[in-house]
N, C-alpha and C positions, 0 to 999 in steps of 0.2 A: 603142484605142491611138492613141497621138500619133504625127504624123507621121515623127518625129527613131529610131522603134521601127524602121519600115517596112524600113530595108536590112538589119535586125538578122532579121528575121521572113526576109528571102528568106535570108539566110545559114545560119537555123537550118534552113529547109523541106529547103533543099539539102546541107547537111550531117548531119541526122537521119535516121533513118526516122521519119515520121511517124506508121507505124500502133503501134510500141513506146514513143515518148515520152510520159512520163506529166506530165502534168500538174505538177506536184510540180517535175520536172526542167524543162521550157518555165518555170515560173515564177524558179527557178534562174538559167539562163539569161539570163533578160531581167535579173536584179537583178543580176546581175554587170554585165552591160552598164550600165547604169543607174549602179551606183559608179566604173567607169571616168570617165563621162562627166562624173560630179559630181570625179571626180579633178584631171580634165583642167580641168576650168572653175577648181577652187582653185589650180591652178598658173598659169594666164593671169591672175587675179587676183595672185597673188604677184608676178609677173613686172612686172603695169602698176605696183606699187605700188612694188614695186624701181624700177622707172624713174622713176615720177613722185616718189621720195628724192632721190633720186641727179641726177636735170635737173629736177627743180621745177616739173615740170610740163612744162618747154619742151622743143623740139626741139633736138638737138645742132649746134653748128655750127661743125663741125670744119673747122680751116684757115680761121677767117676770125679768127683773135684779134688784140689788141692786143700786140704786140714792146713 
């Protein structure tokens, strides 16, 4: 397992019984985790690309325009 698994691993240990978790469901588990995480990374990509349409790339600089 990759390190980005490891807080997933203490949450499942602590939330399971470990001697009834079957394999099957641990594998479960981590793939759900696993689509969240690939969720969450296409929405910060949506987001930079929104911004970088939208400012061009640059930083906003609000309150400094030309009257």
């Amino acid at each position: 397992m990759t390190l980005r698994f490891d807080y997933v691993i203490c949450s499942i240990e602590e939330s399971n019984n470990l001697d009834t978790l079957t394999i099957d469901e641990l594998q479960s588990k981590l793939l759900v985790h696993e689509q969240r995480m690939n969720d969450h990374k296409k929405d910060e990509q949506t987001l930079k690309v929104t911004y970088y349409i939208r400012y061009g790339g640059k930083e906003s600089s609000r309150g400094c325009g030309i009257f």
